[in-house]
N, C-alpha and C positions, 0 to 999 in steps of 0.2 A: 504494500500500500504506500504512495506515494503521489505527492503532488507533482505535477508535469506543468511545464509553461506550455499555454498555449501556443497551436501550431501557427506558424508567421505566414500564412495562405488568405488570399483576400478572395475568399468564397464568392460575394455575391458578385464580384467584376468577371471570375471564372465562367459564374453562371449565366451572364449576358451575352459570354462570348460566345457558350455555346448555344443559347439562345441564335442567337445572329450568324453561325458557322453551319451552312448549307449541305456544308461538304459530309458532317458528322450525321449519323442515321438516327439519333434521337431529337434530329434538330425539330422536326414536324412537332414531336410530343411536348417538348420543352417547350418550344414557342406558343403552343396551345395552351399548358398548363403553367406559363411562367410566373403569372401573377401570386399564383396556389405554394409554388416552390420558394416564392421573395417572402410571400409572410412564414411561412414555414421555417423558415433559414433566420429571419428577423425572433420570432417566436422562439426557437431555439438561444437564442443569444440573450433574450432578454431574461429568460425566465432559467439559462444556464442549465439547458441538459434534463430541468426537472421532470421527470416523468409525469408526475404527476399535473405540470402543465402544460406538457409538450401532448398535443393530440393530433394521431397518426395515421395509416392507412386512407386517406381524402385525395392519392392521386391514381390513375389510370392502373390499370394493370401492366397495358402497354411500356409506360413511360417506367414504370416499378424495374420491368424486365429491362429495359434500356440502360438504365442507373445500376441492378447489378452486372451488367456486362462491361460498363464501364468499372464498374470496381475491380473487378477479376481483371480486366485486362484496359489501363487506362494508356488515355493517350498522352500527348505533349502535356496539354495544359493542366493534365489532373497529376505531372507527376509526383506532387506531391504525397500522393499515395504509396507511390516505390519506394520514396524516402523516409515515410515513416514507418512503413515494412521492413525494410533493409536495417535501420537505425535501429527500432525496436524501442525499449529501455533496460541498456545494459546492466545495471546495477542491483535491477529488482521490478518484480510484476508490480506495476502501479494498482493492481484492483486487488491482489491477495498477499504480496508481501513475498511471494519465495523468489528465487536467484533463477529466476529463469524467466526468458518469453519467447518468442520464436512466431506469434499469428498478430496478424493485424486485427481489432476486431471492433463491433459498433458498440458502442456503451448504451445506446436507442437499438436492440435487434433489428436487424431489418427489417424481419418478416411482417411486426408490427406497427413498425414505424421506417415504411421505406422511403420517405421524402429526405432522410439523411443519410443517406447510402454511400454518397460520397461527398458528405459534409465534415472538413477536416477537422471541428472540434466534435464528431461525435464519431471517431476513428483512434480507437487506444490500442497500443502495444502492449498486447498481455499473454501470458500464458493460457495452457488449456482453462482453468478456472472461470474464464468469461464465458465458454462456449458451455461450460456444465453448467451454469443457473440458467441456460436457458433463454427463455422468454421473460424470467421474472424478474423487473427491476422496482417492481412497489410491492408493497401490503395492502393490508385492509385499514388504514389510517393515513394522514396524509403527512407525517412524521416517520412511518415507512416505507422505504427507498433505499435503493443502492447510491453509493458516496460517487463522485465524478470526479475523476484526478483531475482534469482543467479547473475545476472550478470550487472544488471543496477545499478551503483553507486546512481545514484542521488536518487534512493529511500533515499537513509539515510539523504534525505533533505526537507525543506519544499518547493511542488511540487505544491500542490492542495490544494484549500479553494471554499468556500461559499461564494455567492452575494447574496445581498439579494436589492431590488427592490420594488418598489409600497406603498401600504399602511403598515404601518408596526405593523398594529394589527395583520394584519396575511399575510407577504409579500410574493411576488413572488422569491424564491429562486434556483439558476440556482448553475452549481459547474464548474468554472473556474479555468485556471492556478496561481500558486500564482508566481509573478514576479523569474525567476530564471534561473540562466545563466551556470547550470549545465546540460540542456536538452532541445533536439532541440523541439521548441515551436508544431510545426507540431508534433512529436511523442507525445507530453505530451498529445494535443488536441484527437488524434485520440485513443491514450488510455482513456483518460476520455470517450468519446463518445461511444467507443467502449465496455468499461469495465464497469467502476465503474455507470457511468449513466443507467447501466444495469440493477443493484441493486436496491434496496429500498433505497437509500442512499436520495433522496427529499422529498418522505410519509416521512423516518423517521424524516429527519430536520424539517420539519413542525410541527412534532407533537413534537422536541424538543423546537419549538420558541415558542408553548402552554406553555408549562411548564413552559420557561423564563417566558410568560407571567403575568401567576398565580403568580408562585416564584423565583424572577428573581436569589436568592441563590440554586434553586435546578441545574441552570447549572452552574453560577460562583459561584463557590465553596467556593472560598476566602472572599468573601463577611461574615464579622463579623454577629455570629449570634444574637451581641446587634443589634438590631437595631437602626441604628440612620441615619439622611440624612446626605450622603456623598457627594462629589465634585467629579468633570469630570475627575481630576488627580488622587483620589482615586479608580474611578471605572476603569479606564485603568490600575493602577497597578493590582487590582483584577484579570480585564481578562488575564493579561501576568499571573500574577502566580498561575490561574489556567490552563490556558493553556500549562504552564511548568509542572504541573502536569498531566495533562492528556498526554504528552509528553512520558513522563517519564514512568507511568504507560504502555501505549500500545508499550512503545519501539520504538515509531516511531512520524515525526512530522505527519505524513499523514492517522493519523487514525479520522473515522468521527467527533468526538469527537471536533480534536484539527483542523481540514478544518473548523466547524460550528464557534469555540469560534474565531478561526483566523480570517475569516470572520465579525465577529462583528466588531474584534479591529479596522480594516482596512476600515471600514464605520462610519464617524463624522455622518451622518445620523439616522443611527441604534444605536450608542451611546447614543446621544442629547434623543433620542427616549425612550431606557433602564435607562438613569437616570431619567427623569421627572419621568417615572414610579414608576421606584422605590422608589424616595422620597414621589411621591403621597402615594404609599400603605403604606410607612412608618408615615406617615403624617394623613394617613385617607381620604384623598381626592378624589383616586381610589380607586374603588372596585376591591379586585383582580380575582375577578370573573368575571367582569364586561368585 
């Protein structure tokens, strides 16, 4: 999860052009329907992506079929779609938070809303996670909704962490909101639910709490590679200052990374837990295989 600056694409002059460009075989549709596309496109901008007041499916079939063919395969003036395909966002999936994307994808689906097919603020680089909620970007209140990297501030804060619960050789880990008065609790809930819990995001926590397990240094970072037994105020500075680094690294507080280490900090249970450990394996007393 991350904030992205909007794309630097002057939509509506694109849309004129192809309006007025003969030669393009959408031009009939577009010049028919262009009035429908301007407020559409205006509407969008104003109201920034909200689903809930963005309203969709009001153009042609025709024209619908024209716009994903340009999407799948655009020309000069749309390349700005190659470019944010190709570019992606390296760092981290702006909609769920993990180290990966690889698809260009609408933040409005098309199927519902195809008047933004190839509207470059409703075109996000995300992982598979955007394709697996689907259709659904609201609730049944109008406080739930999925978050818009263009436009939702609070991304560039920390939203979301890691609970972790039960036995803690190998605990129950669920991904809640982290305390934060930048976003309405309902939106944060129903994008989590919606979005990111979509993802691999708990296989993979699990399979990072092994690893703590084994080598409680291969996730906190900070942790000196002398080995020696440390104290409860050392291994809390450790987690912040690797959590500052992983921060830092993905550009965002809300990549899986810094929800899992954040999550640790914020359970004296899961602590008390990762220090005996670690002293035991430092000590001999645990096996770290064991």
């Amino acid at each position: 999860m991350k904030k992205l600056p909007l794309p630097e694409v002057n939509d509506l002059e694109i849309l004129e052009s192809m309006r007025d460009n003969p030669r393009l075989s959408c031009q009939p549709y577009i010049s028919q329907e262009y009035d429908i596309l301007l407020d559409k496109y205006l509407e969008y901008a104003v109201h920034e992506g909200n689903p809930w007041s963005c309203v969709g499916s009001v153009i042609s079939n025709d024209l619908k079929t024209k716009l994903k063919y340009h999407f799948k395969k655009p020309y000069s003036d749309l390349e700005y779609i190659k470019i944010l395909r190709s570019q992606g966002s390296p760092d981290v999936c702006p909609m769920c938070g993990s180290s990966k994307t690889g698809t260009l994808d609408h933040f409005l689906p098309q199927g519902n809303y195809p008047e933004w097919i190839i509207y470059s603020k409703n075109l996000i680089p995300a992982c598979d996670c955007n394709s697996k909620r689907g259709e659904h970007v609201r609730g049944d209140n109008i406080n739930k909704r999925v978050l818009h990297p263009y436009f939702d501030d609070c991304l560039n804060t920390r939203i979301v962490r890691a609970e972790f619960n039960g036995d803690f050789e190998e605990p129950f880990i669920n991904i809640v909101p982290a305390l934060n008065e930048a976003v309405n609790e309902e939106t944060l809930i129903f994008h989590i639910e919606t979005v990111v819990k979509k993802s691999t995001i708990v296989t993979w926590m699990e399979a990072k709490w092994q690893s703590l397990r084994r080598r409680p240094r291969a996730i906190i970072s900070s942790i000196p590679r002398v080995e020696r037994e440390i104290t409860m105020d050392e291994l809390e500075q450790f987690i912040l200052e690797t959590l500052d680094d992983k921060d830092t690294e993905h550009q965002t507080p809300n990549n899986w990374y810094s929800m899992f280490i954040y999550g640790i900090y914020l359970s004296e249970p899961a602590k008390h837990w990762l220090l005996e450990r670690y002293n035991g394996i430092v000590t001999g007393l645990i096996d770290p295989l064991n």
